[in-house]
Structures are given as C-alpha cells and as structure tokens.
N, C-alpha and C positions, 0 to 999 in steps of 0.2 A: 336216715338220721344217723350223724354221728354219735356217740357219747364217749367222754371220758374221764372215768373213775378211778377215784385212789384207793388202792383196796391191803390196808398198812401188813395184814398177816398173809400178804401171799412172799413167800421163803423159797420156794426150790421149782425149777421144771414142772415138778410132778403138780404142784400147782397148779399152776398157768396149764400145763393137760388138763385137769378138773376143770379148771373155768371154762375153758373152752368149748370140751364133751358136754358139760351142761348147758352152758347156752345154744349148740348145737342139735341138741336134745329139743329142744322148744323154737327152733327157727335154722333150718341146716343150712340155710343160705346166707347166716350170717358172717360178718370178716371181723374175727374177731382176734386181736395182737393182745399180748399178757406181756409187758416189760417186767421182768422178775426184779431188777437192779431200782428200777424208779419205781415200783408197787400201783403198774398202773395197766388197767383194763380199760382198753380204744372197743368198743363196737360200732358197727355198722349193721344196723338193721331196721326191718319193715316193723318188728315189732316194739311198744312202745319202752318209753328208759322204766317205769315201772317194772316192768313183766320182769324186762333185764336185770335192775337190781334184786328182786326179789329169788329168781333163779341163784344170782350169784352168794346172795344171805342164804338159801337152802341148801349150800351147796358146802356150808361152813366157813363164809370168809367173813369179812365187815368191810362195808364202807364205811368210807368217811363224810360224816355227815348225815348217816343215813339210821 
C-alpha cells in the first residue's frame, strides 16, 4: 500500500530521520521518502495507513487532516 501524507511541521533532515526511524521501528520493511521541501511522507507498507499515521503523531509531527 502506498500512502502519501502532508505532514506541514516537518523543517529539517533531522526530521524526515525521525519519521523514518519511526516508522521503521513498527515495519522495517517499509520504503519510506520524507520530502522536507514539499512536507511530504510517501510510505509503502504491509502495515495499515492507521498504524502509519499514528506512529508518525507519536513521533511529534501533525498531519493534515488528521
């Protein structure tokens, strides 16, 4: 499953590392790209977009919409 989410407070690198460490944390097989410029997390995983966004809210960020 793809998904992709706007996630407006992701600012620097060190971001998009957290996102990723974390949702690798809970599915290490996922293919996970953090666009810092467009504030946008693409996943690809087995696990469902729930799990994913809730990871990435625990992890400090917001989506949009969510």
């Amino acid at each position: 499953m793809a998904l992709k989410l706007k996630v407006p407070n992701i600012t620097c690198a060190g971001c998009a590392d957290k996102i990723t460490e974390s949702i690798h944390v809970m599915e290490p097989d996922a293919l996970v790209d953090v666009n810092v410029q467009d504030k946008t997390v693409t996943v690809e995983s087995a696990a469902s977009e729930e799990s994913i966004k809730q990871v990435i809210v625990a992890s400090g960020y917001d989506i949009e919409g969510y």
